[in-house]
C-alpha positions as CSV (number, residue, x, y, z in Angstrom):
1,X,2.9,16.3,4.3
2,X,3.1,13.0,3.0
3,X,-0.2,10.9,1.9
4,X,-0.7,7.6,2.6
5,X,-3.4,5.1,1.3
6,X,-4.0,1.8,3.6
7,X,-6.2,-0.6,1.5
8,X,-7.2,-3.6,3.9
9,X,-10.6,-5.0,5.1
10,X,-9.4,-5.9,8.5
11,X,-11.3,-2.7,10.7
12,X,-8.3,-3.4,14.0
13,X,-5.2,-2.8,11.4
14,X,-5.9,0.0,9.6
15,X,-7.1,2.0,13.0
16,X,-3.9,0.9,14.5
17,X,-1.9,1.7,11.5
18,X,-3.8,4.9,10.3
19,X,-3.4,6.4,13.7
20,X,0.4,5.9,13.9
21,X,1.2,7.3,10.8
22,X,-1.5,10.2,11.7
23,X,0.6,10.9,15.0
24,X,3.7,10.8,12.7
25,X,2.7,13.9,10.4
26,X,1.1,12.0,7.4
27,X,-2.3,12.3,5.7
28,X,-3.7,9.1,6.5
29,X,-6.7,8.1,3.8
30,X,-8.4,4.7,4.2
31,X,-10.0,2.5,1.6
32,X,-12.1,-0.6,3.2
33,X,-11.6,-2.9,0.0
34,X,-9.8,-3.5,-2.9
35,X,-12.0,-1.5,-5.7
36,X,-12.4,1.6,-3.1
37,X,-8.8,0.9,-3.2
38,X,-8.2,1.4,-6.8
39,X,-10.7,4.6,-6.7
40,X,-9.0,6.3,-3.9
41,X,-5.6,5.5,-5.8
42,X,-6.6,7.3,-8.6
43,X,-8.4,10.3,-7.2
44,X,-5.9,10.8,-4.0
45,X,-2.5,9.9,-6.4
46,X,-0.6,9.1,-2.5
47,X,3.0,8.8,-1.7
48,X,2.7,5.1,-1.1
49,X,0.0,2.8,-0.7
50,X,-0.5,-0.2,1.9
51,X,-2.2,-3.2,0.5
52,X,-3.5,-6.4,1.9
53,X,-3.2,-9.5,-0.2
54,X,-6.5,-10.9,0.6
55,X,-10.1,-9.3,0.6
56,X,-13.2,-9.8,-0.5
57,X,-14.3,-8.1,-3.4
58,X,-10.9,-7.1,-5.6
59,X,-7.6,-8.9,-4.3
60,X,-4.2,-7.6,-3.3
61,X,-2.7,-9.0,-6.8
62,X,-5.7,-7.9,-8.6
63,X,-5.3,-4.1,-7.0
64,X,-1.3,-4.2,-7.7
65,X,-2.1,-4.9,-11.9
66,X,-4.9,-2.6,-12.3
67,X,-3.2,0.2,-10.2
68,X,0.1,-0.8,-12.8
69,X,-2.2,-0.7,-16.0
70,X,-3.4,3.0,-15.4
71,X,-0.8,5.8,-16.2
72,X,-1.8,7.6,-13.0
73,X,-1.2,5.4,-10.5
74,X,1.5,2.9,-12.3
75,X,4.4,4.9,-10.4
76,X,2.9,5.1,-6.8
77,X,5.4,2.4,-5.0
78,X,3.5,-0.3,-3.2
79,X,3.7,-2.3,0.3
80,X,1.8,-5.2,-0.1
81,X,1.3,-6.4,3.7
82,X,-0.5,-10.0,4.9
83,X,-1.6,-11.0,7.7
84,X,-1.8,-14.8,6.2
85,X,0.4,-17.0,6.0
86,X,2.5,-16.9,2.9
87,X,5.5,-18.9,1.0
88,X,8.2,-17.5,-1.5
89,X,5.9,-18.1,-4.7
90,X,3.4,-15.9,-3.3
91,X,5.5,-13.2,-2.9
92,X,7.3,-13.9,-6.3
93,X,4.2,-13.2,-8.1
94,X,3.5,-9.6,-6.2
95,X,7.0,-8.6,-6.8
96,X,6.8,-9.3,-10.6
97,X,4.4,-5.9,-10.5
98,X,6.8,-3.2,-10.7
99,X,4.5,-1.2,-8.3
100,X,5.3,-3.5,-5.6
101,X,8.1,-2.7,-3.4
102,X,8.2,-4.4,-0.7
103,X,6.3,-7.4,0.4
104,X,5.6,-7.3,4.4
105,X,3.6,-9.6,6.9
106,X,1.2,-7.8,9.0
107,X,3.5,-8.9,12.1
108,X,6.4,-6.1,10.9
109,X,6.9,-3.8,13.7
110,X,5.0,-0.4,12.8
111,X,8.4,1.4,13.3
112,X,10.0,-0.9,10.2
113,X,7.1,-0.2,7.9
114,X,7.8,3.2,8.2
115,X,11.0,3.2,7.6
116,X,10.1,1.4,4.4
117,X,7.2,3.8,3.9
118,X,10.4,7.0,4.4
119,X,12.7,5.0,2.4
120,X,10.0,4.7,-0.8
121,X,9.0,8.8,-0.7
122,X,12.3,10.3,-0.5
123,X,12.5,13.3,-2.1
124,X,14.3,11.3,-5.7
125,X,11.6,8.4,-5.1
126,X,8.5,11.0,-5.5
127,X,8.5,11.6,-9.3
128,X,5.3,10.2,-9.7
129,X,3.2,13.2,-8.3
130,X,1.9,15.7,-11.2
């Protein structure tokens, strides 16, 4: 079973998003902001983690580096999804973290992000699991 981490502050997407992967086989864990984010990262060690750009307390980028700066959770690819409006610079500075692997607005059909999410824990892409 493959475990997924959605880190977002918006209550409506990660229900909708968390149930679909549920109903597709994977372990769906949920962290409300960005420093339960990080926490859950490093205790959980997912497959992939989902991460909005902007909360509250600890932002997307903020999440991506610190995540990058621990040896644990440095390898764990990353979708970093918005539901904001965004231009190329934006997404520039998330894809300079080597963590971040695809950059994604909210509005991606659920169907594409799992693909991205399959594509990202293949069996070759998974060496980050101890």
């Amino acid at each position: 079973m493959k475990n997924l981490l959605i880190v977002d502050d918006n209550d409506e997407f990660r229900t909708m998003v968390g149930y679909y992967f549920t109903d597709l086989g994977y372990h769906v864990d949920i962290a409300v902001n960005g420093r339960e984010g990080i926490d859950k990262a490093v205790k959980l060690k997912p497959d992939v983690i989902l991460l909005d750009v902007m909360m509250p307390d600890v932002g997307g980028i903020e999440v991506l580096r610190q995540l990058q700066s621990n040896d644990d959770t440095r390898t764990i690819p990353v979708i970093v999804i918005t539901g904001t409006y965004f231009d190329n610079k934006m997404k520039e500075l998330f894809q300079q973290e080597s963590n971040c692997r695809e950059f994604l607005t909210k509005t991606a059909e659920l169907s594409y992000i799992h693909k991205k999410i399959e594509g990202l824990t293949s069996a070759d892409n998974s060496s980050h699991k101890s």
